[in-house]
Backbone as a printed PyTorch tensor [residue, N CA C, xyz], in Angstrom:
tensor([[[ 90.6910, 116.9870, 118.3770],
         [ 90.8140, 115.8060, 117.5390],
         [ 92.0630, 115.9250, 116.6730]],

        [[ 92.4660, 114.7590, 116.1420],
         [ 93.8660, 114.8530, 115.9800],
         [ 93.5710, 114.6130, 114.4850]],

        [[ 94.4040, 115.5970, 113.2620],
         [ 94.0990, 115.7330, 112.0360],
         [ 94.8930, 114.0570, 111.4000]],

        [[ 94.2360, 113.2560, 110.3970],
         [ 94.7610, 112.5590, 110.1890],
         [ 96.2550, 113.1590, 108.8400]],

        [[ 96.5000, 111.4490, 109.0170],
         [ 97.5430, 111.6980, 107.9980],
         [ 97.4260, 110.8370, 106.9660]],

        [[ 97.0530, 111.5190, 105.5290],
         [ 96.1590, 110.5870, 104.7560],
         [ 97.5590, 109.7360, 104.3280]],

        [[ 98.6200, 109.9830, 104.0230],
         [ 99.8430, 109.2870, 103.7930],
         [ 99.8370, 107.9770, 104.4170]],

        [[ 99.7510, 107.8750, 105.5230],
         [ 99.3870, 106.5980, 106.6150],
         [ 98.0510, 106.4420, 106.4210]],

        [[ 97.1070, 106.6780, 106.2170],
         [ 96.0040, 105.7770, 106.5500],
         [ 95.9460, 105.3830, 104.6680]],

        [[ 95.8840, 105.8690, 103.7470],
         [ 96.0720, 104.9990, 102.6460],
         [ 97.0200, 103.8970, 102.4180]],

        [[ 98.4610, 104.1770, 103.0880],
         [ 99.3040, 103.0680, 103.0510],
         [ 98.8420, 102.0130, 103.5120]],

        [[ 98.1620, 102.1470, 104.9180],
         [ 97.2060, 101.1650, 105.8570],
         [ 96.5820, 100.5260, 105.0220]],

        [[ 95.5620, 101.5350, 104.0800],
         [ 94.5950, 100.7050, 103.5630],
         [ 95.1150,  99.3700, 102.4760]],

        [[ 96.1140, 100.0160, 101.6380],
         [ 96.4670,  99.3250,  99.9360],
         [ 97.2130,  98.4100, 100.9050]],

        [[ 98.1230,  98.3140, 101.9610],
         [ 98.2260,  97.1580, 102.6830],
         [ 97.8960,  96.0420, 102.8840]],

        [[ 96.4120,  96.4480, 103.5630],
         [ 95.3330,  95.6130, 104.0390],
         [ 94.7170,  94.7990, 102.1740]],

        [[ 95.2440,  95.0700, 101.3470],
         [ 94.6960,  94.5200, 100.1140],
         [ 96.0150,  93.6460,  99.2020]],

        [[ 97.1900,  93.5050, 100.5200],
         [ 98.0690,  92.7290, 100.0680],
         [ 98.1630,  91.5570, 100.5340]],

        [[ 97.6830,  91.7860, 101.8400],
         [ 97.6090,  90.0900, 102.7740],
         [ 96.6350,  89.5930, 102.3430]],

        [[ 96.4270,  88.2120, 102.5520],
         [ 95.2930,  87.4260, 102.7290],
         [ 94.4710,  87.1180, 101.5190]],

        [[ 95.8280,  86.6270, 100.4330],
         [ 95.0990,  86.6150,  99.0970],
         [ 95.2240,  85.2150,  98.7320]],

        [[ 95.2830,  84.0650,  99.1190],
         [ 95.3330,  82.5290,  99.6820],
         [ 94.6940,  82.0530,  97.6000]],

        [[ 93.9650,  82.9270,  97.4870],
         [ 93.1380,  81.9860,  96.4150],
         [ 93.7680,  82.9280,  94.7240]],

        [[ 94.8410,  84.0810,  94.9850],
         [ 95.5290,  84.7710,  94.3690],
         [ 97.2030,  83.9020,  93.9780]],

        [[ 97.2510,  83.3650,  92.3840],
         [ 98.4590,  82.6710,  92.2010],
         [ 99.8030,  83.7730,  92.1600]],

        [[ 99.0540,  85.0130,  91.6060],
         [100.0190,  85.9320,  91.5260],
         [100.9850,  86.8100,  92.7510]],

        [[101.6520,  87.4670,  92.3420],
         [102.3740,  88.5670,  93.7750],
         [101.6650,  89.4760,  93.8550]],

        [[101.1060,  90.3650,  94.8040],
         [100.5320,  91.7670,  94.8860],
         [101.4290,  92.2310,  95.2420]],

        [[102.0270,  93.5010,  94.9200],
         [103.1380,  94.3110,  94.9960],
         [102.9890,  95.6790,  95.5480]],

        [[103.4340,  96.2700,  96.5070],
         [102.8670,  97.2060,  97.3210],
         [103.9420,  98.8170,  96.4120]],

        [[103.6020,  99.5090,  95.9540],
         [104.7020, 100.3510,  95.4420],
         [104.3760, 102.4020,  95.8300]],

        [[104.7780, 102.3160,  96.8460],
         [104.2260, 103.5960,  97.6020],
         [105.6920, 104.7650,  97.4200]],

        [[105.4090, 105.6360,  96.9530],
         [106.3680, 107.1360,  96.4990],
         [105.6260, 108.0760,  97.4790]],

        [[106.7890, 108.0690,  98.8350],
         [106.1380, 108.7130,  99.4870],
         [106.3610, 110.0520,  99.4100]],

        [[107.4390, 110.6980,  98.2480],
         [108.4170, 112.0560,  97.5820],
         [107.4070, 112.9020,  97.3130]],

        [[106.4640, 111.4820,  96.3790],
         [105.3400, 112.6870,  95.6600],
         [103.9110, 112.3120,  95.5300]],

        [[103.5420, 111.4800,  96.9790],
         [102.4400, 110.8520,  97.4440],
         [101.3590, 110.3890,  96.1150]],

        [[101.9780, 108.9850,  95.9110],
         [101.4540, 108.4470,  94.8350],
         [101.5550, 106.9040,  95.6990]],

        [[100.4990, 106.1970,  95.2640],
         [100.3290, 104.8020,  95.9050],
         [ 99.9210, 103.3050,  95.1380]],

        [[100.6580, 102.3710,  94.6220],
         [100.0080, 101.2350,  93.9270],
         [ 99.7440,  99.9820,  94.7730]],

        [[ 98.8400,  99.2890,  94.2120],
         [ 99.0140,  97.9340,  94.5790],
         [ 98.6390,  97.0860,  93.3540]],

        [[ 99.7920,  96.6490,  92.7570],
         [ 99.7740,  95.6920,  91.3280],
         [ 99.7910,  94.4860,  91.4820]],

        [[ 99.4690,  93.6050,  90.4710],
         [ 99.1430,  92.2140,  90.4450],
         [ 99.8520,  91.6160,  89.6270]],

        [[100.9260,  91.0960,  89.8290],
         [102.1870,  90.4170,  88.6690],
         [102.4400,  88.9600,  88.8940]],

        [[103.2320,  88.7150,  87.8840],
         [102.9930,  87.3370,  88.0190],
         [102.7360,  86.2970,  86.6230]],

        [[102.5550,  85.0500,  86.7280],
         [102.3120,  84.0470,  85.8460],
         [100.9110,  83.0400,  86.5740]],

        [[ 99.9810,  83.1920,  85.7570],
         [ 98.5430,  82.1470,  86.2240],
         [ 98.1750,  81.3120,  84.7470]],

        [[ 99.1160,  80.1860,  85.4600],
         [ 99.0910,  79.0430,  84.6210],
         [ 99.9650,  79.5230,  83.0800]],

        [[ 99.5260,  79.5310,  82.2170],
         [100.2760,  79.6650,  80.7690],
         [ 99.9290,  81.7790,  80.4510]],

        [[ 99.5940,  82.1350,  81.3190],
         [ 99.2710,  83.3630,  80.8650],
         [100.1590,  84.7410,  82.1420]],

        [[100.5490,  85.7620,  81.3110],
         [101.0730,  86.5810,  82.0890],
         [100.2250,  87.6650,  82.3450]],

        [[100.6400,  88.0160,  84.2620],
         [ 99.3770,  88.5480,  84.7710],
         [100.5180,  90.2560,  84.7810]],

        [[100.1570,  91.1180,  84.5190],
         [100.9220,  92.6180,  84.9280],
         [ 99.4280,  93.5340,  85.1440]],

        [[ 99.2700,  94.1170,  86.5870],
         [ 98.1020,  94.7410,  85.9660],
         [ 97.9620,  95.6260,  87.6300]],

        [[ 97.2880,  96.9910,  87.0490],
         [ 97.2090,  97.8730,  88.7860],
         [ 95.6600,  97.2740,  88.9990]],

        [[ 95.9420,  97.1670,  90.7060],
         [ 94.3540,  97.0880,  91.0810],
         [ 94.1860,  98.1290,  91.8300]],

        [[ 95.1620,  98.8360,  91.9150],
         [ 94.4240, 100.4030,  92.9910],
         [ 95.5450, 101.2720,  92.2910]],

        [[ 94.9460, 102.5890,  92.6040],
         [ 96.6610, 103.7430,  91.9920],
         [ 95.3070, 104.7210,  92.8940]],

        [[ 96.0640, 105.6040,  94.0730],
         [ 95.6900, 106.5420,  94.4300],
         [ 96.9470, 107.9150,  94.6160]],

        [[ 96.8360, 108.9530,  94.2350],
         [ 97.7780, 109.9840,  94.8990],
         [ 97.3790, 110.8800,  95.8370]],

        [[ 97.6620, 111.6290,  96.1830],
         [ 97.2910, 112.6930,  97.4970],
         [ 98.0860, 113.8900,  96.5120]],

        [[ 96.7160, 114.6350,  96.4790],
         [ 97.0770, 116.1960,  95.2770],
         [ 96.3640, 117.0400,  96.3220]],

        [[ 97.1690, 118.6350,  96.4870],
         [ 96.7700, 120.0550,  97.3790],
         [ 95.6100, 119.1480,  98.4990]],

        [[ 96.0390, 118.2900,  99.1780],
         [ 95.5100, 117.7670, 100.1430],
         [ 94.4670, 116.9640,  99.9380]],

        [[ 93.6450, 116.7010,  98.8140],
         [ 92.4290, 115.7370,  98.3120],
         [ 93.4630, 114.6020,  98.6100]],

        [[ 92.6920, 113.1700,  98.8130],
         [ 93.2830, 111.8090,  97.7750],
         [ 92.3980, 111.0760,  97.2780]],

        [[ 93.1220, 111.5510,  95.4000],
         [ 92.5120, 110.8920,  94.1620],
         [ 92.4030, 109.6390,  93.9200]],

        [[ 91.4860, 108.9450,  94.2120],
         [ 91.3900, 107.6190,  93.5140],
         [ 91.3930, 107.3350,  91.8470]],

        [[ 92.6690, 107.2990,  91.2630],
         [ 92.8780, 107.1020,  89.8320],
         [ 92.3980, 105.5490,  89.5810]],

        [[ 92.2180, 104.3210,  90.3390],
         [ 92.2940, 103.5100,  89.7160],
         [ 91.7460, 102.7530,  91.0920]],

        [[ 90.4970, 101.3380,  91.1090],
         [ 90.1640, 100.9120,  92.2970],
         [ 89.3330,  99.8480,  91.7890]],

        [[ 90.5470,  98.5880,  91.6010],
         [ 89.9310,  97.6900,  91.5150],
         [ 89.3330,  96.8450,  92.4480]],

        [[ 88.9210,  97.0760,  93.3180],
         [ 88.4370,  96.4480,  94.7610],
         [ 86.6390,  96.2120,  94.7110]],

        [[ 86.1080,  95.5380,  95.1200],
         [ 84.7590,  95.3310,  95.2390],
         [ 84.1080,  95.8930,  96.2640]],

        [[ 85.0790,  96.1930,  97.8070],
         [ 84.5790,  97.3750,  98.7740],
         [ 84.6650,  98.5390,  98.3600]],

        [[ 85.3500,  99.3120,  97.6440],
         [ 85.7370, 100.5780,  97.2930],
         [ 86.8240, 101.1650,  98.1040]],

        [[ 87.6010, 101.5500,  97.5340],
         [ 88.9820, 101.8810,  98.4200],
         [ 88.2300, 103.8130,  99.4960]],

        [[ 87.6530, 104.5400,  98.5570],
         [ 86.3840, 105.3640,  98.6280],
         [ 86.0030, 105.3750, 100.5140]],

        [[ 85.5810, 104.1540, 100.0260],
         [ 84.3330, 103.6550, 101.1550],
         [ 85.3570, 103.0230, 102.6930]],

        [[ 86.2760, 102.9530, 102.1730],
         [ 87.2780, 102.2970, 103.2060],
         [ 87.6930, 103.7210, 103.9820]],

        [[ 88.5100, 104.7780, 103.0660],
         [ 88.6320, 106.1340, 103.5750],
         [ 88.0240, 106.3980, 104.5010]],

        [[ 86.6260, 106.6300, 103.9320],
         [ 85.1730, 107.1280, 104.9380],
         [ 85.6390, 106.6340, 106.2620]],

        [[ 85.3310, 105.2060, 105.9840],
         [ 85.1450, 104.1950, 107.4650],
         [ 86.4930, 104.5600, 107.8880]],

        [[ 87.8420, 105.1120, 107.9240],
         [ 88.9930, 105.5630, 108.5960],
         [ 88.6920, 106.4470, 109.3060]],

        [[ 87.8360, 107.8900, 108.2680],
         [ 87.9900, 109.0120, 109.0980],
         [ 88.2950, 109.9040, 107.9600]],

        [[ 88.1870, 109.5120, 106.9690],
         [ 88.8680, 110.5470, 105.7910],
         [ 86.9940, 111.4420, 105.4400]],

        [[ 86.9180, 112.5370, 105.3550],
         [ 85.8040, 113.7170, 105.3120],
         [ 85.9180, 113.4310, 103.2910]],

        [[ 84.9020, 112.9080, 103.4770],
         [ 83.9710, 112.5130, 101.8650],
         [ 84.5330, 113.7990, 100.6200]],

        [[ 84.6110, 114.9780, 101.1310],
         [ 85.2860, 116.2360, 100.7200],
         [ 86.6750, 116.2560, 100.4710]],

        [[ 87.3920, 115.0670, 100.8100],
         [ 88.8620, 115.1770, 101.2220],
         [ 89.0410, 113.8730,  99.6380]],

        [[ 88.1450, 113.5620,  99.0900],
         [ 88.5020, 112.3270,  98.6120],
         [ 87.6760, 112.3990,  97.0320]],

        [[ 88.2990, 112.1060,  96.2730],
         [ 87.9350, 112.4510,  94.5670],
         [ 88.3830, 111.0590,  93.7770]],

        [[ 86.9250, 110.8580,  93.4340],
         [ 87.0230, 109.6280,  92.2530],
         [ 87.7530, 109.5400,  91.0620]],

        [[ 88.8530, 110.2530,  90.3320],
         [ 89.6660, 110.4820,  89.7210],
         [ 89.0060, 109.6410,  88.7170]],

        [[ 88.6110, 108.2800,  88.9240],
         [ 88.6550, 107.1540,  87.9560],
         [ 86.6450, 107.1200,  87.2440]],

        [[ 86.7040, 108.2110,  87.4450],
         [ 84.9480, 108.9380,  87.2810],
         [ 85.0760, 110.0860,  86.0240]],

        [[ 84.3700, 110.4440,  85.0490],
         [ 84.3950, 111.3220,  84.1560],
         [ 84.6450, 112.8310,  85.0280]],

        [[ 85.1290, 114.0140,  85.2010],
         [ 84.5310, 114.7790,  85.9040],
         [ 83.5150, 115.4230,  85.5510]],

        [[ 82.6770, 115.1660,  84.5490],
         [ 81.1600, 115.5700,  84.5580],
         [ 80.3330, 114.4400,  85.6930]],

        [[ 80.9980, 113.5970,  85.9940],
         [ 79.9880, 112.7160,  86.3680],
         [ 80.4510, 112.3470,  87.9900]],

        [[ 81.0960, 113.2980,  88.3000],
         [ 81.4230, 113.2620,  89.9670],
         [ 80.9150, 113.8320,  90.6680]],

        [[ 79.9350, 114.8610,  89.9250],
         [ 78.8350, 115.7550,  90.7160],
         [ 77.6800, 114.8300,  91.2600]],

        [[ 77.6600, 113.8820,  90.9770],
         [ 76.5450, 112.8280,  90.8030],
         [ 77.0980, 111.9280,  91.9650]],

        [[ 78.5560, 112.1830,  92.5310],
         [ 78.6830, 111.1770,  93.5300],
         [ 78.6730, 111.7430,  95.0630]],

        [[ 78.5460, 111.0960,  96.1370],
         [ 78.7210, 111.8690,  97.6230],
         [ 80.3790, 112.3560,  97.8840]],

        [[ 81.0790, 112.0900,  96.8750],
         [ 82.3820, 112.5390,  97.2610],
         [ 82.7860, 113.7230,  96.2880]],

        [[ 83.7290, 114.3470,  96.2600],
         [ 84.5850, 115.7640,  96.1560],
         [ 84.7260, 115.6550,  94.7450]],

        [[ 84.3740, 116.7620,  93.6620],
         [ 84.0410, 116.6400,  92.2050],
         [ 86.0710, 117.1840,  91.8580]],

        [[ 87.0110, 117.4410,  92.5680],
         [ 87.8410, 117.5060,  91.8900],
         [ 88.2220, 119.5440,  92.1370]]])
């Protein structure tokens, strides 16, 4: 079996959370550092009289884990991993107390 490459399959994913936003006034902005495997997808922009600046995902890839720092998504960016192929062990809720990641099915850090 062929080891993935979490670099590509996270890019894949925060991708897949840039298209197909029809009912979104703002830009989603894809901002991937692939130097020092860090990953955004931000929400900028103007909606109506108000200014929108704001992350809806921030993941990095640290000594081979990838940390979910930030996941504003209603599937779970988490749960998307899994369904790729990413090993539940390979993947840390960053955006979780670490007292309180022992409590989850994924990797306490």
């Amino acid at each position: 079996m062929d080891e993935l490459n979490y670099c590509e399959v996270v890019q894949i994913i925060l991708k897949s959370h840039a298209i197909n936003r029809p009912h979104i006034q703002t830009e989603v902005q894809l901002i991937f550092d692939t130097e020092r495997d860090r990953y955004q997808v931000l929400n900028i922009g103007w909606q109506d009289l108000t200014r929108v600046f704001g992350c809806i995902i921030y993941v990095e890839i640290k000594d081979g884990k990838i940390w979910i720092e930030r996941d504003g998504t209603e599937i779970g960016v988490a749960n998307e991993l899994v369904a790729a192929g990413v090993p539940k062990q390979d993947i840390i809720l960053g955006f979780k107390a670490p007292y309180k990641r022992k409590f989850t099915e994924f990797a306490t850090g």
